[in-house]
N, C-alpha and C positions, 0 to 999 in steps of 0.2 A: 671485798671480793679478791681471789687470789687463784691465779692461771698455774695447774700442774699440769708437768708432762705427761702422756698417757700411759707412758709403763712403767712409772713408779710403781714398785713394791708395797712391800706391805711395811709398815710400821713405820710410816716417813712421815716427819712431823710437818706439818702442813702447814698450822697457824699456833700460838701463844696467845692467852688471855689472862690480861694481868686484872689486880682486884684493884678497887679504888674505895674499900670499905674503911670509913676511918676506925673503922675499931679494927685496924687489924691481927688482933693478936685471937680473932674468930678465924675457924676452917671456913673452906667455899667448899662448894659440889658442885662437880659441872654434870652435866647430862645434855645427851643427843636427842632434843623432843620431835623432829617432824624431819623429813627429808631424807631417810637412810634407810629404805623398805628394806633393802638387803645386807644392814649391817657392814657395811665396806670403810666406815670411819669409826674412829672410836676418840674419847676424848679424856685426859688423866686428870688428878685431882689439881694437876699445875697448873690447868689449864690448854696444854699442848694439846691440838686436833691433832692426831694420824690417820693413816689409811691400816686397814687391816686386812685388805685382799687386791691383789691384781687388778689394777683400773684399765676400763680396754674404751677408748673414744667412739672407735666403730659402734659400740652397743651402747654408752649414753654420754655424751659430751658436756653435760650439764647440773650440776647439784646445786642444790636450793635448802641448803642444812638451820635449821632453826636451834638456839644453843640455850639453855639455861641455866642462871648459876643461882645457888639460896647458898647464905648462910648456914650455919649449925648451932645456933643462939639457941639458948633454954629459956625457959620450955618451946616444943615445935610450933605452937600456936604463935610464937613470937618471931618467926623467920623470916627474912624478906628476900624474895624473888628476886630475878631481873633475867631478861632476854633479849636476844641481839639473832640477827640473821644475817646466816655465811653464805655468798655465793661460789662456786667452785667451778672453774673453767676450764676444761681437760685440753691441752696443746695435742697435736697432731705429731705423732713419732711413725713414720715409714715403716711400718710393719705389716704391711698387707700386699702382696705381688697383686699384679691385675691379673680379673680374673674374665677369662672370653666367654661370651654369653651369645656368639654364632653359630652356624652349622658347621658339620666338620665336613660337609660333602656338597660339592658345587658340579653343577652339569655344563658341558658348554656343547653348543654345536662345533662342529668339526669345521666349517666354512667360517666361523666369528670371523669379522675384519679385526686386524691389528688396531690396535689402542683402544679395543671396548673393554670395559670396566666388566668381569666376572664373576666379581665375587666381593663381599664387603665385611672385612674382618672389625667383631665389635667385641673390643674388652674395658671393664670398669675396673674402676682403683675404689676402696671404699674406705680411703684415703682421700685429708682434703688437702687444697692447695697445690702448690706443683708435685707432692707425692701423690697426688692423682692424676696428674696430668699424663697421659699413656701416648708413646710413637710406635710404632710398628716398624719391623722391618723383616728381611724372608733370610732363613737361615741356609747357607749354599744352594742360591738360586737355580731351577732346576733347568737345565741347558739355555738360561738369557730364555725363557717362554713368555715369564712371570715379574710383576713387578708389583712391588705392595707401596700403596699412598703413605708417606713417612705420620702423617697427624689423621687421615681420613680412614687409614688401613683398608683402601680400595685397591683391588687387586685386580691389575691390569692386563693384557695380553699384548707380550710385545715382538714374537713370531708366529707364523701361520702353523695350524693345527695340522694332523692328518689321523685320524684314527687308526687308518691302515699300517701307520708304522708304530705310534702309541695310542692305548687305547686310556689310559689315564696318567696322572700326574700326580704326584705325592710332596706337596709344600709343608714346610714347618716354616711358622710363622712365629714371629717373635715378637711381645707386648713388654712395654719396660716404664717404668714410669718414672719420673725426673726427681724422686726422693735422694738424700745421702744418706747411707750407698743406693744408689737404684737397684730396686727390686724386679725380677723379669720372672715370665711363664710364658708357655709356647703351644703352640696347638699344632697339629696334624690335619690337613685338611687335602681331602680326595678330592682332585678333578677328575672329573670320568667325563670323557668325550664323546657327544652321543654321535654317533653313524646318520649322515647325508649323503644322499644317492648321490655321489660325484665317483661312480664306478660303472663300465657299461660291462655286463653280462661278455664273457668273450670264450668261444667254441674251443676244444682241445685242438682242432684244424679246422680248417678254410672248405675243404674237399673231402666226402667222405664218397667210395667209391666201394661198389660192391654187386654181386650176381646174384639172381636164383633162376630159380626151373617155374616153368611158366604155369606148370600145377599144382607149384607151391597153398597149400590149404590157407582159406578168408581165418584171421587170425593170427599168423603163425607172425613171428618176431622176426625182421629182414636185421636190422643191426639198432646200436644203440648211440645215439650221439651225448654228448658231453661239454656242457661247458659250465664255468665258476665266474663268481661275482666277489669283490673283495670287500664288501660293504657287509652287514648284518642285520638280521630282522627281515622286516621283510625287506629293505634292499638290497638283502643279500640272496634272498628266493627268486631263484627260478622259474619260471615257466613257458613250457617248448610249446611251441605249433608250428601248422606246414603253411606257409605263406604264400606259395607260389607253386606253379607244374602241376597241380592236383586237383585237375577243374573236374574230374569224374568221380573225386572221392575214392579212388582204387586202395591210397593207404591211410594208413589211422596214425600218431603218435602220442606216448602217455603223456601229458602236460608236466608230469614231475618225473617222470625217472628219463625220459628224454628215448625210449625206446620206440623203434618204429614200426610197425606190422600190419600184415596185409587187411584191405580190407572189405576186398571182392574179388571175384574169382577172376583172374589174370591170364589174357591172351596176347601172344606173343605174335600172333596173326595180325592184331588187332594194334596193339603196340607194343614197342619192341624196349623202347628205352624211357626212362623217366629221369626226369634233373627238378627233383625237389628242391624249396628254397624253403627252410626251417629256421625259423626263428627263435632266438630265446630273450626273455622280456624278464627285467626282475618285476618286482613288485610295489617297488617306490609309489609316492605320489604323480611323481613327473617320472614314469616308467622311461628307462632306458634298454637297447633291442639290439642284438646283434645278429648278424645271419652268416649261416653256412650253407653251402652246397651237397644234397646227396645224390649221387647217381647212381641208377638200380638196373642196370640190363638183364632181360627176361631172356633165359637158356631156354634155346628151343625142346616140345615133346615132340614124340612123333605119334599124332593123335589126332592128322586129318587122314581121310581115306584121299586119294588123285579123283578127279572127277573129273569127266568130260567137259566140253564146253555143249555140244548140244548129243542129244540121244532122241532116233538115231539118227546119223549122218545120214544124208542124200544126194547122190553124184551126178550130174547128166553129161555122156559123152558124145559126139560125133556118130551117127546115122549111119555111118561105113562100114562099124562094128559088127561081129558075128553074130555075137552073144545080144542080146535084148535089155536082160537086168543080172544083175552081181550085185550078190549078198554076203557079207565078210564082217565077220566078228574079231573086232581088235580090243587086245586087251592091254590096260597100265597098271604099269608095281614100281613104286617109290620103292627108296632105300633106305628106310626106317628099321630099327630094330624093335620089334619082329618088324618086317612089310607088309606092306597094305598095298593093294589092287582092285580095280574093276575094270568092268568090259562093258562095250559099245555094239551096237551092228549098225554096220554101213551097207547102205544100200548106193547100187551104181545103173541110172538109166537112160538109157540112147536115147536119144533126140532128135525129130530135123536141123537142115541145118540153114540158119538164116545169114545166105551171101550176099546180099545186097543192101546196101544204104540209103536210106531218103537222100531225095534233092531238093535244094528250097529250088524256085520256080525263076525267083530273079533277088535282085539287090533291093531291098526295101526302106524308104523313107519316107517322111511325114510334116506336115505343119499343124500345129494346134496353139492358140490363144490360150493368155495366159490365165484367162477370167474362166475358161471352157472348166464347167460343171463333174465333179467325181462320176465315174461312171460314163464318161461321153467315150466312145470309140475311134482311139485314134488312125487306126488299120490293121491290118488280116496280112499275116503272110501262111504261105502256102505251101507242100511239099509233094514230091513223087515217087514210089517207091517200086521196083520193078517187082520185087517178092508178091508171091501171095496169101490170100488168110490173114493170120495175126502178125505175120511178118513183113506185110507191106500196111499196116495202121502205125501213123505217127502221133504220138502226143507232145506237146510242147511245153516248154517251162522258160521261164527269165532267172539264171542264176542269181542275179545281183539282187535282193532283195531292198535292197537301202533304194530303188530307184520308185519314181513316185507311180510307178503303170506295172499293170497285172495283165497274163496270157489267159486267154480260155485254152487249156486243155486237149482241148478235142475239135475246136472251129479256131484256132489260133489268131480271136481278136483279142488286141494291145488295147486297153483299157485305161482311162485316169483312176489311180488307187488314192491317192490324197491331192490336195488343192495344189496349184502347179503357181512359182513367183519367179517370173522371168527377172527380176532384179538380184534374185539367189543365183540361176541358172540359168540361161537363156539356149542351149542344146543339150539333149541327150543321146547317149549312144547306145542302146539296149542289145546284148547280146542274149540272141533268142536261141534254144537248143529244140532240135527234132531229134525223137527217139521210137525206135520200133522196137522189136522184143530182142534186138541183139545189136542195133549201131545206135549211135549219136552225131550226129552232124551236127553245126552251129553256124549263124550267120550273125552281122549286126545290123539295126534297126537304126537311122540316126531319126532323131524327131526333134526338130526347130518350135522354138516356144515364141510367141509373136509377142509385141509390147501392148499394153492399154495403159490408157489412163489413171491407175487406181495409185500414184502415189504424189500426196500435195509436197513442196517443196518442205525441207527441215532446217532452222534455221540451226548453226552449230553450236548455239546458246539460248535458255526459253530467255534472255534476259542479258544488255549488256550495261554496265555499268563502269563508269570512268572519271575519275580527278581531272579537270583539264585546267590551265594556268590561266589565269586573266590578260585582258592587254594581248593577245595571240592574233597577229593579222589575219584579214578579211583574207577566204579564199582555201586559208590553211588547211588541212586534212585534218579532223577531229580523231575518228575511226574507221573503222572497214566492217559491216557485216557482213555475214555470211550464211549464204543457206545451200543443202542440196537438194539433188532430186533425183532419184534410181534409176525413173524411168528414160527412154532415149527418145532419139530424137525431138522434135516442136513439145511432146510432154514433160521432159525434161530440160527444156529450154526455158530461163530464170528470166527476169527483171524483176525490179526493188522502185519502191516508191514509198512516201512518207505521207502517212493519211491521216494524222494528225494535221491540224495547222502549227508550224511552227516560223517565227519571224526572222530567228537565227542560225536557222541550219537548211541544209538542202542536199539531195542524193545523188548520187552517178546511177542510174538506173539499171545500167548495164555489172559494172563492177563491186555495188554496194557501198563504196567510198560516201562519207557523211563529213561535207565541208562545212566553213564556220562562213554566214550570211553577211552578218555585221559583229564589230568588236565587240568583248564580253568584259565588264567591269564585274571585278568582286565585291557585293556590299555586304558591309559588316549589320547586319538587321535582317531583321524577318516581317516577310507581308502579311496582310490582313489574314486572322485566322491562323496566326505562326506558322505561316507555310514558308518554307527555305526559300526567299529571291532566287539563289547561288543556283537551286538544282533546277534541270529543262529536260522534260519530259517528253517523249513524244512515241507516236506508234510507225513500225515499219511493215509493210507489208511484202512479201515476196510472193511472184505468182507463175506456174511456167504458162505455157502457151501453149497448150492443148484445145481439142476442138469444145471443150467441158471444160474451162482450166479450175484449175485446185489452187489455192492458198492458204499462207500462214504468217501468224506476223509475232512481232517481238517488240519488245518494249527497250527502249535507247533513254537510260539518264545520266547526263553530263552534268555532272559537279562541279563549277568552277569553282577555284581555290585560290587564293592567296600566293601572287608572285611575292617569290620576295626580294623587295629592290629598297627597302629600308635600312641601314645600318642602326645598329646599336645607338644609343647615344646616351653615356654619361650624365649623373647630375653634377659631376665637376672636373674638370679637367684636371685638377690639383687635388691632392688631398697629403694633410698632414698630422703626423701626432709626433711628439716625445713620449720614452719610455726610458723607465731608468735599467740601469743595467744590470737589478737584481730582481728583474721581473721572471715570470715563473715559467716555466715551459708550456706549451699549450693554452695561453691568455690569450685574449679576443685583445688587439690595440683598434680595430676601428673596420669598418665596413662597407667597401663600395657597391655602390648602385647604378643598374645600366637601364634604360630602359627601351623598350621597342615598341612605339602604341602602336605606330604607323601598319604594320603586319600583325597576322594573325597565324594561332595555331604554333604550330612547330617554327616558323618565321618569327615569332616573337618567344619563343623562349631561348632564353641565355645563359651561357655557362661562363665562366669567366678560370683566367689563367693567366698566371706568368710567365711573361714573355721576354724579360731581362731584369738585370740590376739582383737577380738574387742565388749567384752563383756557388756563395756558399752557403745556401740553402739555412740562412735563418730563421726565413718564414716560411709559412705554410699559407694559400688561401684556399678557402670550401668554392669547389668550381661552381655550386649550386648557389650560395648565399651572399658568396662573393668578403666573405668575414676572414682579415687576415694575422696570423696569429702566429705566436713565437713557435719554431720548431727545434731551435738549440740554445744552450745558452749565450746570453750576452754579457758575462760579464767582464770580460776581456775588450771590450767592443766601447769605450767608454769613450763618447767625445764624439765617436763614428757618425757620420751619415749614410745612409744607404736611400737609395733611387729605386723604388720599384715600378717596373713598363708592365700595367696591369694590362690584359684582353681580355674584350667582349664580345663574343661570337653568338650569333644565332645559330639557330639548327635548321635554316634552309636549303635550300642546293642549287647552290653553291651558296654554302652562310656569309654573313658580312659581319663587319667585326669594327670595332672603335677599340682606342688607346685611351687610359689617364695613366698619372703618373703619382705614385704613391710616396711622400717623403716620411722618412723614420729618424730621428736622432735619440744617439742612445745616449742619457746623463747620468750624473752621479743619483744617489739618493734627496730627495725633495724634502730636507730638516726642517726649514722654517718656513713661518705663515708670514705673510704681507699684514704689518701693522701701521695700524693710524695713530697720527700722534695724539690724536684725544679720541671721546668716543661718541662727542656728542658737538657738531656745529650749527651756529646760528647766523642767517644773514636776513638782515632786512634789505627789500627792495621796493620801488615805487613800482605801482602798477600801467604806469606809461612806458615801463621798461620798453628799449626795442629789443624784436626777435632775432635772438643770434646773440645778442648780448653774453659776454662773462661776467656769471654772476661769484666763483666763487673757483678758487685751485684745491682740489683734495690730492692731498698726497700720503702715498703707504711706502714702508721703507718693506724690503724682503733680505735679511741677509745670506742667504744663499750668493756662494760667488758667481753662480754662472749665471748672469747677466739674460741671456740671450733665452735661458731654457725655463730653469727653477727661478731664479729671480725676478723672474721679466715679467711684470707687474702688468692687468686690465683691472679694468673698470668697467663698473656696470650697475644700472639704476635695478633693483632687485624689487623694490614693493614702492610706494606710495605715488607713482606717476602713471595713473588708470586713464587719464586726459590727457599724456604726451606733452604736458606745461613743459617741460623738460630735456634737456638729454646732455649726456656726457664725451668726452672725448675718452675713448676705450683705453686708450696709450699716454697723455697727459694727465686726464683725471680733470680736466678743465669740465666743470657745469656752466650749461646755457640755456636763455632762454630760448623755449620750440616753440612757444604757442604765445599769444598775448596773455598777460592775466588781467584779473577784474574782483578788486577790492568787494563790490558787491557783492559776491558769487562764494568767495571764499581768501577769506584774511591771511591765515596758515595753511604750508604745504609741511608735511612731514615725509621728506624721501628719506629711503633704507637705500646708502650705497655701500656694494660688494668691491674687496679689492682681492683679487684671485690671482694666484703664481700660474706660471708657462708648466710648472710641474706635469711626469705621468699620472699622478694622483695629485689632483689641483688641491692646493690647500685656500683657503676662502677668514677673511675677517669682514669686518660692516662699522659702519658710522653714519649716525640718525645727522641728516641735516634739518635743521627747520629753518622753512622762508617764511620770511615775514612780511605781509605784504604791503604797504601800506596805500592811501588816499589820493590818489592824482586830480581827479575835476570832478566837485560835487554840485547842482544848482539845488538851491531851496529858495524860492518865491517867497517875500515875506508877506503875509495877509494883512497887513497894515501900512510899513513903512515903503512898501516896493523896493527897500533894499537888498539887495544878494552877496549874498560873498566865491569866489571864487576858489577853490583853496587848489592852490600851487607848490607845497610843502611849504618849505622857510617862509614865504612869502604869502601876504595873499591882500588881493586886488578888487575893492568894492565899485557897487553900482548902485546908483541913484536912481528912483524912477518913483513920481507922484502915484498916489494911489487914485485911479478913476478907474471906478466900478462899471465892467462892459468895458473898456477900454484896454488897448492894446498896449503889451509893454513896451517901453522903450528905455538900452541902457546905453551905458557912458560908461570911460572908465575914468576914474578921480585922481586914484594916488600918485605920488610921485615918482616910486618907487615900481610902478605895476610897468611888466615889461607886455602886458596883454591891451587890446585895443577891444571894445563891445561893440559890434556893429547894431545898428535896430533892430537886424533880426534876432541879438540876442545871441552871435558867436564874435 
């Protein structure tokens, strides 16, 4: 096999093939048998392979050339073959620029946000290896808009667009691929920026002002208005209409040329001016509208004729006159071009003459109830008139209509016209008029409205409701009802009573005042049927004192509530932690707790706060959850103690409030773990041990220097003492026994003890101790000899006792050595 480069020439010896025929002084023939469809190698009688044409890698990278060589032995029939197979591996020469296989036209909206990706430039190398490898880049970026991805050839926007100032962008784009020499080509590529209505339609002015003649012809063109959009397509189209002043339709506008003409016949009598409001609207999706003002004042024609008010006129004079009747033709001429006139005829006729005036008869007034029926008569006034005929008849009238009584006419009775409520009004004053055929006189009427019964008392609420505090002494004023009553006197005269039973409250009957009977406790629970204890129901009545009295009642619930005489209380008056002084801003170090059982409601909830010790405001705590936590750093702060005066306040009124006191020490970093000197302890003990007993000192070493914080060693039994056999001294590390043990029960204890640093982040190691328990006092009865043994560890101390069946035992002690005595009973 043998790797050429790809532009080798033509006649480049390739490979050599030597003969190994031992007869060499025989010719060879080489020939090309399979692999070279296109004759591009050829091979000499030397054996030397060449190329014979242009090798190009792009179009085939690979040859598979089969070779054979024969002899030239006589005769041909005596010739011997042989074949061998060439593989041929054409190397990669940088001869091909990349070549873009994207659009050369990209659209963007006019609004894109900055840094969206617009367009994505793709070119191939057909070249391999890094002369394929293609970067892009943008040839004299076109004012900083544009920005191409150096490996993705994603082309970026990196200022805001406006189509209104450009409507596209023309980038050359550059592909280059990392052959030696690098090879490059470039592409052209049109941004066109499509048009977003971000234009509003705006008028050539604000005010378009103008006249015509008020017989201007339906049709005709008053003026034209005018306005431009800077957008295009349709948000750049226009279209006018009249928005406003043109509630009769008088004019018409083209929607596209923006001209405006009449569009009824127009009277300047009728109206005189117009203030069109025209709008123009483009045609966007999200249409945008501007408006202008037209004012059109209609020039007067002269095209009414003068017209009388009445035709004809009718005069009537004084009785004294010569003449009887007078008849005169008057005529009127406006001053129109040409003029216009007409004529009237007045007629003028004497009369008697009416010198005298009614007289009412006297001063007139009235009482009427206020219950008195529409239509009941409340009285008659009267008049005199010395004239005679038609000029001594008066008829009567009441000006004032709004008043609730009507006159007859012609017998001058005062009537009820609508229902009469002495609580609205309780007098009126009617000013009555008498008229004959030439005077008016006038007099007043006053009319008194009497009281009845018809109004029951109102109380100033259908309903009172009220919170009231427990523990409140006997006697105390709970609330005040209230009720009115319109009517006067004894029927509008009140008292209050409570018709309910109730055991704790009682009324002022006069005042409405509701005092407390006996003291009210607040319980936290609900009665039978989950009815509120806390709430007291009851009915009030109010009633006046009419000869019928009227009533109305209200319903009264008092809520007792929860004094609040409980303070806060803490579950610890102390509270502490260490934090090292590379802990992180906003860490929770720990969290107090207040609590308020004692109250209820708002009385029992709590908020908590700092109240000193954190002036340089290291810490923060959540006034809600009471969680206190780093607010700056500490690491300057190393060694530090800080005191913080936590408060607990409720939210009663006046809240009560408790103190703890929060200790913080800040230390170094927490490096090492508390280690045991082995990992596994055994101790045997008897199970006569006494309680309290030291069975056993564990000790951990921490080397951290600081003693007090990171160093400073507890203890603690972690797993295998579920019975309490046990317990440790937290700061020694001394094990004790807590409970008695019992050989029979259990021989082996397996405790897991923890030894934990004082650290912010405790560090923790363990050591399996195993006790061992051993046999303190066993009896076994012997079924033969009635001997027993005792066993006391090291020692042990026997008893004698005959064997008689039914009989009771009895022991002794024997040895010499036994420090125990057997009584008969067997202790």
């Amino acid at each position: 096999t043998k790797a050429v480069l790809s532009r080798w020439g033509i006649f480049v010896m390739m490979y050599q093939f030597h003969k190994i025929d031992p007869y060499d002084w025989f010719c060879l023939h080489y020939t090309i048998a399979s692999g070279d469809p296109h004759s591009q190698f050829s091979i000499t009688n030397t054996g030397v392979l060449q190329t014979r044409k242009a090798l190009d890698r792009e179009m085939q990278s690979f040859y598979n050339l089969v070779i054979t060589v024969n002899d030239l032995a006589l005769p041909p029939m005596s010739r011997f073959t042989s074949t061998t197979q060439v593989s041929i591996i054409l190397l990669d020469v940088n001869d091909c620029p990349p070549s873009f296989t994207s659009q050369t036209t990209a659209y963007i909206q006019e609004n894109t946000p900055v840094d969206t990706l617009v367009f994505r430039a793709q070119a191939s190398d057909a070249d391999s290896g890094p002369n394929s490898y293609v970067e892009y880049s943008l040839k004299a970026p076109f004012g900083n808009k544009f920005s191409v991805g150096n490996i993705d050839g994603g082309v970026v926007l990196l200022g805001e667009l406006d189509r209104e100032e450009m409507a596209n962008y023309s980038l050359t784009i550059v592909a280059t691929d990392k052959g030696e020499p690098p090879l490059s080509s470039s592409m052209e590529v049109t941004m066109i920026v499509l048009d977003v209505n971000d234009n509003t339609p705006s008028f050539s002015q604000n005010i378009y002002d103008t006249e015509i003649e008020e017989n201007t012809l339906s049709g005709a063109d008053v003026l034209q208005v005018f306005a431009s959009d800077a957008d295009e397509g349709t948000n750049g189209q226009i279209r006018f209409s009249i928005a406003g002043g043109n509630a009769n339709s008088d004019f018409r506008i083209d929607s596209v040329t923006g001209v405006i003409s009449v569009a009824k016949l127009l009277d300047r009598e009728t109206r005189s001016v117009y203030s069109l409001l025209v709008q123009a609207a483009d045609r966007g999706s999200s249409p945008r509208v501007d408006h202008a003002t037209v004012n059109i004042v209609l020039l007067d024609v002269n095209d009414c004729v003068p017209v009388f008010e009445l035709s004809p006129y009718s005069v009537s004079i004084l009785e004294n006159l010569k003449v009887a009747q007078y008849s005169l033709r008057v005529k009127a001429t406006d001053r129109g071009s040409p003029p216009k006139s007409t004529a009237v005829k007045v007629l003028i006729s004497v009369l008697d003459v009416n010198d005298n005036a009614p007289r009412f008869s006297k001063i007139f007034s009235a009482t009427v109830p206020e219950n008195a029926p529409v239509g009941f008569t409340v009285t008659r006034v009267t008049t005199t008139d010395e004239d005679a005929g038609a000029n001594a008849i008066s008829r009567y009238s009441i000006s004032d209509a709004s008043l609730p009584f009507i006159i007859h006419p012609s017998t001058g009775d005062i009537t009820i016209s609508r229902p009469l409520n002495r609580e609205d009004t309780d007098h009126y004053i009617a000013k009555v008029s008498a008229h004959d055929s030439g005077w008016t006189v006038s007099t007043d009427v006053t009319i008194f409205v009497t009281d009845v019964n018809d109004n029951a008392p109102k109380f100033s609420k259908p309903s009172y409701y009220l919170d009231y505090p427990e523990l409140t002494e006997v006697g105390s004023i709970v609330t005040q009802v209230s009720a009115t009553d319109p009517d006067e006197g004894f029927n509008g005269k009140i008292f209050y009573f409570i018709r309910s039973q109730t055991e704790h409250f009682r009324i002022n009957s006069s005042s409405g005042e509701i005092f407390i009977k006996q003291q009210l406790r607040y319980q936290n629970s609900s009665g039978h049927n989950n009815i509120n204890v806390n709430r007291h129901s009851f009915i009030v009545t109010a009633s006046d004192r009419g000869i019928k009295p009227l009533m109305s009642e209200t319903t009264v619930i008092i809520n007792v509530v929860d004094s609040n005489d409980n303070p806060p209380t803490f579950e610890s008056s102390f509270y502490f932690t260490p934090v090292t002084k590379s802990v992180k801003v906003g860490t929770t170090l720990l969290k107090v707790t207040a609590h308020d059982h004692k109250d209820f409601g708002l009385n029992s909830e709590i908020e908590y706060a700092v109240s000193g010790g954190n002036s340089s405001s290291k810490f923060r705590l959540d006034k809600q959850t009471g969680s206190v936590t780093v607010a700056s750093s500490l690491t300057a702060d190393t060694n530090k103690v800080y005191l913080l005066e936590i408060t607990a306040s409720d939210k009663g009124n006046p809240p009560l409030s408790a103190k703890t006191t929060v200790k913080i020490a800040v230390t170094e970093e927490n490096h090492h773990t508390p280690e045991f000197s082995q990992n596994q302890v055994t101790v045997t003990v008897s199970e006569g041990l006494t309680v309290g007993t030291a069975i056993r000192t564990l000790s951990a070493r921490d080397k951290d220097k600081d003693k007090q914080m990171n160093g400073l060693v507890t203890y603690n039994i972690s797993s295998g003492n579920d019975d309490g056999l046990f317990s440790i001294n937290s700061q020694t590390g001394v094990l004790s026994l807590a409970k008695p043990l019992d050989y029979e029960t259990k021989q082996k204890h397996e405790l897991r003890v923890s030894a934990t640093d004082g650290g912010w982040i405790a560090k923790t190691s363990y050591v399996t101790v195993n006790v061992l328990v051993t046999d303190y006092l066993h009896h076994q009865p012997s079924d033969r000899t009635g001997v027993c043994g005792i066993r006391t560890g090291p020692g042990i101390c026997s008893c004698v006792q005959p064997h008689h069946p039914g009989s009771r035992l009895r022991f002794s002690s024997c040895h010499r050595q036994c420090h125990f005595n057997c009584d008969p009973g067997g202790y």
